[in-house]
C-alpha positions in Angstrom: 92.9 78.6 164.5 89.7 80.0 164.6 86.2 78.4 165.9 84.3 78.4 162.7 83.8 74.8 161.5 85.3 73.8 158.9 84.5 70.7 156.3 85.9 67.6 156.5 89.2 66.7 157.9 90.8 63.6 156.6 93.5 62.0 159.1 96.2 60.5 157.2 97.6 61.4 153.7 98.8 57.6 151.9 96.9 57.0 149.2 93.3 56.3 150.9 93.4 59.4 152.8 95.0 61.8 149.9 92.7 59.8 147.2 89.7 60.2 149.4 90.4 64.1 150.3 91.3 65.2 146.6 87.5 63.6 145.5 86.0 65.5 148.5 87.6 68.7 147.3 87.1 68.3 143.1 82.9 68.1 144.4 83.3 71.2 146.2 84.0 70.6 149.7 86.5 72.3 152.2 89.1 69.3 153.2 92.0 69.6 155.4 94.4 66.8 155.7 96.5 66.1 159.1 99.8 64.1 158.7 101.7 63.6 161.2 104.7 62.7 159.2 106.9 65.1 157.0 105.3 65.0 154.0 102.4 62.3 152.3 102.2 58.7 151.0 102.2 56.6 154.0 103.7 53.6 152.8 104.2 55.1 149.6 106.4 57.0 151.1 109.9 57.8 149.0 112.7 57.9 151.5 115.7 60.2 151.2 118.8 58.9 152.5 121.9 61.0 152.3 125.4 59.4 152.0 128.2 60.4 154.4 129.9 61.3 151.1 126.8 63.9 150.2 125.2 61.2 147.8 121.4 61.5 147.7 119.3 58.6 147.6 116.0 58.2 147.4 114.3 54.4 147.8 110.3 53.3 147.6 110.9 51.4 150.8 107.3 50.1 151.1 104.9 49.3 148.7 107.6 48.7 145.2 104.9 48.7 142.4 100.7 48.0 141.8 98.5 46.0 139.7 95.1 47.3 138.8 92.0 44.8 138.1 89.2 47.4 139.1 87.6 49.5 135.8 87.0 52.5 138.0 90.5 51.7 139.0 91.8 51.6 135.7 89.8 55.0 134.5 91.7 56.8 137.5 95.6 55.1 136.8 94.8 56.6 132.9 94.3 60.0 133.8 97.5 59.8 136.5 99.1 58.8 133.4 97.6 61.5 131.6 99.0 63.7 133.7 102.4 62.2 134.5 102.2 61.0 137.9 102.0 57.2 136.8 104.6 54.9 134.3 104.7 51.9 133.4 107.1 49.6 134.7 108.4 47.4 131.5 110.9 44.6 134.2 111.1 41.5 134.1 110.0 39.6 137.4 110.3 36.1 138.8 111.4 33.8 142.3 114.1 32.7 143.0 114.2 29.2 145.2 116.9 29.1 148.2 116.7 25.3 147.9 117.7 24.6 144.3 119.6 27.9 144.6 118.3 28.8 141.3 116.0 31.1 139.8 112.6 29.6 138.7 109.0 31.2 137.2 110.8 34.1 135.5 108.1 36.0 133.4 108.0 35.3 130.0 105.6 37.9 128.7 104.0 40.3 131.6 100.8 39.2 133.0 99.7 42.4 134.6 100.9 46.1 134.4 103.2 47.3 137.2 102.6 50.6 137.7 104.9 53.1 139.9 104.4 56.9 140.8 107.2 58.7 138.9 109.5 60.0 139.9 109.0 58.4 142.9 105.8 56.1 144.7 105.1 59.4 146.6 104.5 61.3 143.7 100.8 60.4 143.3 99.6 61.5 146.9 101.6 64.5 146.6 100.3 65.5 143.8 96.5 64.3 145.4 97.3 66.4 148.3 98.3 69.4 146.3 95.1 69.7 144.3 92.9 73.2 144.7 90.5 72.9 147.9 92.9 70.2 150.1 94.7 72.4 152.7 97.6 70.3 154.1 99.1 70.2 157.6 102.5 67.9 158.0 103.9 67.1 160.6 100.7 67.9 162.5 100.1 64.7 164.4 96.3 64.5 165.7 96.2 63.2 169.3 92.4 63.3 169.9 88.9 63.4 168.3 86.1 64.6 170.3 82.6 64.4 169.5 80.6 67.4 170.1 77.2 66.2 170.5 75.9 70.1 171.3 77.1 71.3 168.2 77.2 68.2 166.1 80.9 68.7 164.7 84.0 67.1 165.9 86.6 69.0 167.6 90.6 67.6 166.6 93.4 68.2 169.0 97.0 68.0 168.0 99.1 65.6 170.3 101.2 68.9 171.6 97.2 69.8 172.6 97.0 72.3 170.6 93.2 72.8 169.1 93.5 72.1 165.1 89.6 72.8 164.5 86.0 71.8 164.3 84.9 69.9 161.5 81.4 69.0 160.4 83.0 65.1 158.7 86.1 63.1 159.5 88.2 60.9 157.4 89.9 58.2 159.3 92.5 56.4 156.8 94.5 55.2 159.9 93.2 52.1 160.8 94.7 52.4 164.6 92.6 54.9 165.5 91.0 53.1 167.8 92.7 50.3 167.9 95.4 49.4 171.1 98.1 49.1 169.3 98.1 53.2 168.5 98.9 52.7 172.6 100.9 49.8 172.0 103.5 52.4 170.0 102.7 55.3 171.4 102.1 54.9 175.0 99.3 57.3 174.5 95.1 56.7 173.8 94.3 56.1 170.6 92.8 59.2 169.2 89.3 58.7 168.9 87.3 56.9 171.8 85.9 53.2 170.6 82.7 53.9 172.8 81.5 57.3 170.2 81.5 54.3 166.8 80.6 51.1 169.0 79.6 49.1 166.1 82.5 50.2 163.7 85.1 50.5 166.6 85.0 46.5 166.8 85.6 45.6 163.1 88.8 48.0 163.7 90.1 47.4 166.9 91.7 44.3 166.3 92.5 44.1 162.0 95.7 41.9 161.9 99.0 42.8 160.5 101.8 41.5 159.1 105.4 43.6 159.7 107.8 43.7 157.5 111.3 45.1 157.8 112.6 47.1 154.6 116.2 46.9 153.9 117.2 49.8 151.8 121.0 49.1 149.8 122.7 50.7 147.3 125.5 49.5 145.1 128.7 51.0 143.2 128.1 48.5 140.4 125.5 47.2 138.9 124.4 43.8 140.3 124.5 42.2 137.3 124.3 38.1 139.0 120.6 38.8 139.5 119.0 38.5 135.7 115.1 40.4 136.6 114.8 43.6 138.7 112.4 42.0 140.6 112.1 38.5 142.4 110.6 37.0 145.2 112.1 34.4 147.6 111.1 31.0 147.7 112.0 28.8 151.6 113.4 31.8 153.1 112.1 32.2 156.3 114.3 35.7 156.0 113.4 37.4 152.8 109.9 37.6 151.1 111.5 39.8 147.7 113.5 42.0 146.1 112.9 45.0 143.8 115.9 47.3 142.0 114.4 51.0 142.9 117.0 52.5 140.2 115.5 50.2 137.5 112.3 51.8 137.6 111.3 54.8 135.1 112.7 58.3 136.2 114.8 57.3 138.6 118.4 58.2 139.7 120.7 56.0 137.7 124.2 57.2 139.4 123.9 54.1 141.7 121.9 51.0 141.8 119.6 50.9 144.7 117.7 48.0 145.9 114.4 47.6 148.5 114.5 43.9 149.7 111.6 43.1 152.4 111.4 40.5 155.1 108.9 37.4 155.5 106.7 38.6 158.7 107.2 35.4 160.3 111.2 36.9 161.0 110.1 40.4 161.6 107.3 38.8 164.0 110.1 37.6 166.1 112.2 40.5 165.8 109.3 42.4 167.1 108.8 39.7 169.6 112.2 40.7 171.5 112.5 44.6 170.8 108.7 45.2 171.1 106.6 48.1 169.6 107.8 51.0 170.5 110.3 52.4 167.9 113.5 50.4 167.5 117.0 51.5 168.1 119.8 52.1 165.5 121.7 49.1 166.6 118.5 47.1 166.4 118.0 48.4 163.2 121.8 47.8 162.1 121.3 43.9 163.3 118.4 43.7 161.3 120.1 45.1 157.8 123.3 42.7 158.4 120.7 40.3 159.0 118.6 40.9 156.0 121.8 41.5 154.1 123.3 37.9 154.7 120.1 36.1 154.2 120.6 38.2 150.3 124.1 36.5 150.3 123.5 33.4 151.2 121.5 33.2 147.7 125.1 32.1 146.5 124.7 34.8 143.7 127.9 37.0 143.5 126.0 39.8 145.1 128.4 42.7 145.2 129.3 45.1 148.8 127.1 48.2 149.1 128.1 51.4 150.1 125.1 52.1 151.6 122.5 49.8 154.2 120.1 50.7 156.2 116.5 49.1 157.6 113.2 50.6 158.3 110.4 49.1 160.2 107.0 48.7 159.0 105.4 47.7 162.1 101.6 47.3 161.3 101.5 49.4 157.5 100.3 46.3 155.7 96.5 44.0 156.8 96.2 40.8 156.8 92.3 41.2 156.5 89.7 43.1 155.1 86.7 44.4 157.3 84.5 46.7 155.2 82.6 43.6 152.3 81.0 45.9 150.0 80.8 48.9 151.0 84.4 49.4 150.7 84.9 51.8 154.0 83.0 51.9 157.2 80.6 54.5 157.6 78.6 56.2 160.7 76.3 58.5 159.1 75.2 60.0 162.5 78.3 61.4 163.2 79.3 61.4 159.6 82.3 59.6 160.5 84.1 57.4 157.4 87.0 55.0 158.1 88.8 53.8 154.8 92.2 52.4 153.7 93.3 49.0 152.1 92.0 46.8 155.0 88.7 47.8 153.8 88.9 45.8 150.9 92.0 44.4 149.8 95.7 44.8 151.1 97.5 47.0 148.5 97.2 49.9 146.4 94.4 49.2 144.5 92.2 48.3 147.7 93.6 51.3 149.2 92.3 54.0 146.3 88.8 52.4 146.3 88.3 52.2 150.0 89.2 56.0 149.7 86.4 57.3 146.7 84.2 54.9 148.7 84.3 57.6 152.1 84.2 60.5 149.8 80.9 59.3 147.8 80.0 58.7 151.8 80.0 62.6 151.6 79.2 63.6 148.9 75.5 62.2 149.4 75.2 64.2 152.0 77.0 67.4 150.9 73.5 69.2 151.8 73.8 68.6 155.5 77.7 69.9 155.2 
């Protein structure tokens, strides 16, 4: 790349990052967004399983659905609808006890709109990420971000080392950039060195986390013993709830698929005896027969799949918010903004104003860009 200094880079493409980035871009400024993963959504992420049979499947393993109670909120969910991104999900939800073995609280009349991305949670940051003035690089991983106080720009290096470019801003929407645990996973640094944002570095060093293992299953027949498409679990110390994927609008209806999601305290001690570092196949197999059982032993006449596999969300979801107010943390110095949902509130919601807070960050300043 060359040496001329670009905008703002935004680290991170879920919904903060790709939220934040598509702002920055519609007010005129030059973005690029690094992801280290394959495509965007973090955990909205859709992921594609293929059958040994050549059966594609495609499951929102990590956040299911999202409520909106914000206005501003609200104003941005109506144009995603506007412009199909967004649906309605129109399910019935409710709990289901594993003492009584029965189900209790189902939903009546809906409280609260579920939304989803269609056709899949991804769609949304995608589409974000897609917008004229973003420039995307996937599977670009950044391993360090260097302050360079001479020419007051940061300088981004991939972790192969390779230079990604100079930016005058940075978007952090990774909330372990400069936190131990990036080392923890990794075995490397985090990217971005605590002692350049003192003051923000310990509100983020230490956010806690709850994991979660996903278990991703998809049936032959519909699994007709379980009356909403949506339920959480009542004294389980195994499973926290369940969701039908295929049940939601414009989605694959040749199988029935199903996301179920542990309770942290068992993924805690899971973690506990594998560690951090990314688990094995036959650590993750344990975990879906595991997960599986725990779905059986409900007593409901839950039928075999033909398809079962787990995923790890090791740290993806806060257990506490940092930023109060101001939605994101901001060094204006180094115009430096650090946003996602443990800036305000652990879900989507949180997530998308925590992002347009770092971009309004920017945009005050857009005459020193």
């Amino acid at each position: 790349m060359s040496g001329v200094v670009s905008k703002v880079a935004v680290l991170g493409s879920g919904i903060s990052g790709a939220v934040c980035a598509s702002t920055l871009a519609r007010n005129g400024l030059s973005v690029t967004i690094f992801e280290s993963a394959r495509g965007p959504g973090g955990r909205m992420s859709q992921r594609r399983e293929i059958t040994e049979d050549g059966k594609e499947l495609l499951f929102d393993h990590g956040a299911p659905y999202f409520t909106v109670s914000n206005a501003d909120m609200l104003g941005i969910v109506h144009d995603w609808e506007a412009r199909g991104l967004v649906a309605e999900w129109k399910e019935n939800f409710g709990s289901f006890d594993f003492v009584s073995k029965k189900f209790v609280d189902i939903e009546k009349e809906r409280l609260s709109k579920k939304y989803v991305g269609v056709p899949g949670m991804n769609s949304i940051c995608s589409a974000l990420c897609h917008e004229p003035g973003v420039d995307r690089k996937f599977g670009v991983g950044v391993g360090r971000v260097e302050w360079l106080e001479d020419e007051d720009s940061w300088s981004l290096i991939g972790l192969d080392g390779q230079f990604l470019g100079r930016f005058k801003g940075v978007v952090a929407s990774d909330k372990n950039i400069v936190s131990p645990r990036f080392t923890d996973v990794t075995g490397r640094p985090p990217p971005l060195d605590s002692r350049l944002i003192p003051e923000l570095a310990v509100k983020v060093k230490e956010i806690p986390v709850s994991p979660c293992f996903a278990l991703m299953l998809a049936f032959e027949e519909p699994v007709s013993s379980v009356p909403v498409r949506g339920l959480s679990f009542k004294n389980s110390e195994v499973l926290s709830w369940a969701f039908c994927n295929s049940s939601k609008p414009e989605r694959s209806t040749i199988s029935e698929q199903w996301v179920l999601h542990s309770t942290d305290e068992y993924a805690k001690g899971v973690i506990a005896q594998m560690g951090l570092k990314k688990p094995s196949n036959e650590a993750l197999a344990k975990v879906a027969d595991e997960l599986f059982q725990e779905f059986l032993d409900t007593g409901l006449n839950i039928p075999r799949p033909f398809f079962k596999k787990a995923h790890r969300w090791g740290s993806a979801f806060p257990a506490a918010s940092i930023a109060g107010e101001d939605k994101c943390l901001w060094d204006g110095k180094k115009r430096l903004a650090i946003c996602g949902d443990f800036c305000v509130s652990p879900n989507v919601e949180g997530a998308v104003l925590s992002g347009l807070a770092a971009s309004a960050k920017f945009i005050e300043i857009l005459s020193c860009l």
